[in-house]
KEPA-408646 format. One line per field, with one value per residue (C-alpha): x, y, z. Coordinates in nm, 4 decimals. Each point is the difference from the previous one (the first is absolute). Example, Ala and Ser with C-alpha at 12.3 -4.5 7.8 and 13.67 -1.06 7.14 Angstrom:
BEGIN
x: 1.2300  0.1370
y: -0.4500  0.3440
z: 0.7800  -0.0660
END
This chain:
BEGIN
x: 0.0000  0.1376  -0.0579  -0.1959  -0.2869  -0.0916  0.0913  0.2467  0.3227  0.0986  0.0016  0.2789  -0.0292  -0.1900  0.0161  -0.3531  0.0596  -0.1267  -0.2669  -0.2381  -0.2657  -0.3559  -0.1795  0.2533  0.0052  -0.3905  -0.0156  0.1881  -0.1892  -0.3321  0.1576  0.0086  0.3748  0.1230  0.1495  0.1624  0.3404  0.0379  -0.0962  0.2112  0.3670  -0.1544  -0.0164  0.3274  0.1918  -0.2064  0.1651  0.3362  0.0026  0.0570  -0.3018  -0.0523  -0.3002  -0.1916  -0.0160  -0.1128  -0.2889  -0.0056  -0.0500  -0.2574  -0.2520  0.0638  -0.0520  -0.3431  -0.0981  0.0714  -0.2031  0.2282  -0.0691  0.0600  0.3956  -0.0127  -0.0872  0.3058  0.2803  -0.1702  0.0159  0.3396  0.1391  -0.2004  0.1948  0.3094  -0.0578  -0.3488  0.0886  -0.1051  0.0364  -0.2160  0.0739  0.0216  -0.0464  0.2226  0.2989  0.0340  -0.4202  -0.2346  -0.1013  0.0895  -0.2643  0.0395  -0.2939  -0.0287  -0.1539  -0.0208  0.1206  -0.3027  -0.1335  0.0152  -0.2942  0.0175  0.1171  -0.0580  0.1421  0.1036  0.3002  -0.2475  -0.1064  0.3849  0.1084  0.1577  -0.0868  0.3720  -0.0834  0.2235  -0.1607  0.1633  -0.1731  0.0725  -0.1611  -0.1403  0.0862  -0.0996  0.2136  0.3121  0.1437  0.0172  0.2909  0.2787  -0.0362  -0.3469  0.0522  -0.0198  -0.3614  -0.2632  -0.2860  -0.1138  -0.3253  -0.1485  -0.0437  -0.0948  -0.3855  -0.2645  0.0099  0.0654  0.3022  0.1525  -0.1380  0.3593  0.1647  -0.2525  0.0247  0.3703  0.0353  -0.3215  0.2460  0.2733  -0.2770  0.0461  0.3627  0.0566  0.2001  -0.2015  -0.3286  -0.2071  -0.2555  -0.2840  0.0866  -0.1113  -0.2508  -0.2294  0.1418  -0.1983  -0.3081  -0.0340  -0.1247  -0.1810  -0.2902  0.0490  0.1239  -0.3953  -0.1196  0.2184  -0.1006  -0.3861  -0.1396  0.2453  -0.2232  0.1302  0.1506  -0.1336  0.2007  -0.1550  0.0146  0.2487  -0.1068  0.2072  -0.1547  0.1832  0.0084  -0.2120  -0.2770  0.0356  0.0329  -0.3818  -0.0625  0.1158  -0.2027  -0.3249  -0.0545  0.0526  -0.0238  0.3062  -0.1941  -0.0781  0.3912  0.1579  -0.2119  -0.2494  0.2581  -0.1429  0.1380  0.1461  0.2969  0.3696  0.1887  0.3500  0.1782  0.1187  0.3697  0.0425  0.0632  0.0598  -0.2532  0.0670  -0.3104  -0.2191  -0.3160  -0.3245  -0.2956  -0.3555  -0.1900  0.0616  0.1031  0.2701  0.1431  0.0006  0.1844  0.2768  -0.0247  0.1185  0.2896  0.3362  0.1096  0.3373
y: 0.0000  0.3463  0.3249  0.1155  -0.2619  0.1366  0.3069  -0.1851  0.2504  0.1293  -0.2667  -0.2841  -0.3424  -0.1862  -0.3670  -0.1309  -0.0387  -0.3503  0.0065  -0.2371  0.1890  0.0512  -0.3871  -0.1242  0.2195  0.0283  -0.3733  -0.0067  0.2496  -0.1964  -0.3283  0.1419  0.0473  0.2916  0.2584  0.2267  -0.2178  0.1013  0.3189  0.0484  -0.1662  0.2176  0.3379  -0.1084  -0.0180  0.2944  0.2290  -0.1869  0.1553  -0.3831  -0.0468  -0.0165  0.1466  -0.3551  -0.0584  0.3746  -0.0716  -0.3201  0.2042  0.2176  -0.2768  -0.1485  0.3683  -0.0029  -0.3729  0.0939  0.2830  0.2782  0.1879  0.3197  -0.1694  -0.2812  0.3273  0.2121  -0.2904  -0.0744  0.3224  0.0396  -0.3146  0.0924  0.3447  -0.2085  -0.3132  -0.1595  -0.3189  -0.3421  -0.3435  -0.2193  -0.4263  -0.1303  -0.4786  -0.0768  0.1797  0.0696  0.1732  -0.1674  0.3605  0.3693  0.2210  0.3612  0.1228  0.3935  0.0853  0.3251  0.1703  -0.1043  -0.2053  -0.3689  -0.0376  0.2049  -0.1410  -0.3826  -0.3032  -0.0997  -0.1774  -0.2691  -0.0764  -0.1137  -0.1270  -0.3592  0.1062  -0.0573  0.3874  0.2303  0.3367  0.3588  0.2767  0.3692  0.2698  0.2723  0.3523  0.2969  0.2321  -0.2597  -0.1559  -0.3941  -0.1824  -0.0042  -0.2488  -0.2031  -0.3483  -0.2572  -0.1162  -0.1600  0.1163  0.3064  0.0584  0.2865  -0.0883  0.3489  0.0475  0.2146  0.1732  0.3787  -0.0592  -0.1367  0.1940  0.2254  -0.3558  -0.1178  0.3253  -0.0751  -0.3650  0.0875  0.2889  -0.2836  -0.2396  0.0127  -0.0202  -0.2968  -0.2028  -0.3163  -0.1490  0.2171  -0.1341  0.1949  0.2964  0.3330  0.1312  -0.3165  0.0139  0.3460  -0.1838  -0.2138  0.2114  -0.2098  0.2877  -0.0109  -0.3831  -0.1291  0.2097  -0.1185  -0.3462  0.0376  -0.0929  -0.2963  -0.3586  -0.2023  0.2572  0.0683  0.3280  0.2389  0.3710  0.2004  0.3523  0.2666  0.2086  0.2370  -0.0295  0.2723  -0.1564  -0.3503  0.2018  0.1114  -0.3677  -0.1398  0.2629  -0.0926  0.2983  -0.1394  -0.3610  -0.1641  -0.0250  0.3416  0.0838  -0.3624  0.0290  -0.2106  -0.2911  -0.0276  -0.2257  -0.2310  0.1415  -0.0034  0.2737  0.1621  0.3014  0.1159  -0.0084  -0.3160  -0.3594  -0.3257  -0.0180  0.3098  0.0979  -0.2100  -0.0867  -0.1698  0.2320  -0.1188  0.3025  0.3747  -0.0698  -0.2361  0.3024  0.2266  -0.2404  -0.0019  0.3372  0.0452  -0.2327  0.0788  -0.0466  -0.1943
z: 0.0000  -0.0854  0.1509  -0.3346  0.0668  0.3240  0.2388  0.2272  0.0290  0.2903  0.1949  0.1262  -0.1356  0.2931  0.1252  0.0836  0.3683  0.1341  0.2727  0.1875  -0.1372  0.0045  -0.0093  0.2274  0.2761  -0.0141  0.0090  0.3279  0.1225  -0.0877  0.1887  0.2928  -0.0274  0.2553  -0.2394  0.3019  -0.0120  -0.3631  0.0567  0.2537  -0.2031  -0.3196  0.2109  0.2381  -0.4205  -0.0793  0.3019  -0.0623  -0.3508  -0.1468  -0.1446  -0.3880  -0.1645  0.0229  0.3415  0.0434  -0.2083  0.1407  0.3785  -0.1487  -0.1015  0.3716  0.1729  -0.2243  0.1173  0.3967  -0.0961  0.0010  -0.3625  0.0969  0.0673  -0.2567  -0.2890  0.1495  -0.0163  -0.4144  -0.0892  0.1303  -0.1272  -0.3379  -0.0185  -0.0411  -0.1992  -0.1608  -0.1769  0.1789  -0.0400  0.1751  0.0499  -0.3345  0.0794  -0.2940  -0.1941  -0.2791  -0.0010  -0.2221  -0.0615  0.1308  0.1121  0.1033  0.2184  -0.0128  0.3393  0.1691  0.3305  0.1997  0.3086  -0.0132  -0.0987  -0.3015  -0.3047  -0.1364  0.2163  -0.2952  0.2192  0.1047  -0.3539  -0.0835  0.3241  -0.0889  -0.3205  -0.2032  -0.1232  0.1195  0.1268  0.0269  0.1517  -0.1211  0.2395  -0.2945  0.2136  -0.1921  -0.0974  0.0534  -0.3091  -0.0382  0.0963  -0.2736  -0.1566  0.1062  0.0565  -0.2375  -0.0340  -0.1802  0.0872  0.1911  0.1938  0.1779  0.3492  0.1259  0.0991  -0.0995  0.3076  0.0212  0.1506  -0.2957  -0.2370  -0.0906  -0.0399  -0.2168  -0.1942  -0.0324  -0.1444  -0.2509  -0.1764  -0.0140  -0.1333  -0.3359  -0.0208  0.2418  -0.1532  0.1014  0.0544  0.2508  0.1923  0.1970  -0.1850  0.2240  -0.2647  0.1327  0.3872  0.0503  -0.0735  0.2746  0.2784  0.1693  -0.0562  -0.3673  -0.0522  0.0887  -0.2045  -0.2943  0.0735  0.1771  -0.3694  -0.0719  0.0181  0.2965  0.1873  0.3244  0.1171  0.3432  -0.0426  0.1057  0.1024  0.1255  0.2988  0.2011  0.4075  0.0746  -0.1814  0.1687  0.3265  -0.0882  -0.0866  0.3000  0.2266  -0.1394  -0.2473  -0.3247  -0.1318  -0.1551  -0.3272  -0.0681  -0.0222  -0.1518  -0.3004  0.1320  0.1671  0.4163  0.2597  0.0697  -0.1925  -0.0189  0.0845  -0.0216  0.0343  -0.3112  -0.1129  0.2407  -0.1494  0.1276  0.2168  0.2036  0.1706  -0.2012  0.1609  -0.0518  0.1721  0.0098  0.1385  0.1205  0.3265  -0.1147  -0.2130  0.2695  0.1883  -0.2969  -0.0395  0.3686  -0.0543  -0.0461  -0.3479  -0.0725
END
């Protein structure tokens, strides 16, 4: 790849840093496994100055799954300022295939798993963190297929603005190509597909809290502002994913209840 194809100057040839990454970790974390240990060798590395851009990712993800974010987001968008190309467990060498996932600077939870898709796969995953205004490494590793990993979520929105002006010109197959990410708001994407034969999809409505604060005090139905969708009903505060203050509610007073809750 040359430096005409795509806008990748000004930036020093990187080394996709290896890292437990995303399916592991959250697998141990799901087992029951007691993630403080790690956290604790990661962060003891961390202070030392020895650790290498993996493991600092690596000790973000775990800061997220103890439930730190606010922490896990500083230490990734430190370690991101620095270096953005990952390689996650590949079973066999050489790859059957070479996959770069394009994600964004986000929460956990917000761009594709795709790592649990090729786990023990034989295909060989890097991960390139999109940053706007940054150029890609120099020069991007070898791959043979790319995919957009990055949601449709606000928060990604500048990344996915990025990789769909380099869309034309990659230099290999693209998958999940940002033009069709943006429509899969989960307020537009059942729309999209409420007509489609077989498909049973719920709305997804947008309401704002002070409007569920006059549904939860017995003023207003849940109806009248959800475009018609009433209890029971699954709610979430927007921006959050993987499960962050999801809820199922099944009448008013059950909303005021998670209204009054801290959020995570």
């Amino acid at each position: 790849m040359t430096s005409d194809m795509l806008p990748i100057g000004g930036e020093a040839s990187m080394v996709p840093a290896p890292r437990l990454g995303f399916a592991q970790l959250t697998q141990m974390a799901f087992d029951g496994e007691d993630l403080r240990p790690l956290r604790h060798r990661l962060m003891y590395k961390a202070v030392l100055g020895t650790a290498d851009a993996g493991e600092g990712l690596d000790l973000s993800l775990v800061a997220q799954l103890l439930g730190d974010k606010q922490t896990g987001l500083a230490i990734q968008d430190e370690v991101l300022s620095q270096h953005r190309l990952f390689l996650s467990p590949c079973a066999v060498q050489p790859p059957r295939l070479r996959v770069l996932a394009l994600a964004a600077a986000i929460d956990m939870g917000g761009n594709m798993p795709i790592d649990f898709l090729l786990e023990g796969s034989g295909i060989e995953l890097t991960t390139l963190y999109v940053v706007p205004g940054t150029a890609l490494p120099s020069p991007l590793p070898e791959h043979d297929v790319a995919i957009v990993v990055a949601s449709d979520s606000e928060e990604c929105r500048a990344a996915l603005a990025e990789i769909d002006a380099l869309a034309p010109r990659w230099p290999r197959p693209l998958l999940n190509p940002p033009c069709r990410v943006v429509n899969l708001d989960r307020d537009k994407l059942y729309r999209l597909l409420d007509d489609i034969e077989g498909i049973d999809i719920p709305a997804t409505v947008g309401v704002t809290r002070a409007r569920l604060d006059e549904v939860a005090g017995g003023k207003i139905s849940l109806a009248s502002v959800a475009e018609g969708t009433g209890f029971p009903a699954i709610m979430r505060p927007r921006g959050t994913h993987a499960g962050v203050g999801l809820a199922r509610l099944d009448d008013a007073e059950a909303l005021a209840d998670y209204l009054g809750a801290p959020r995570g």
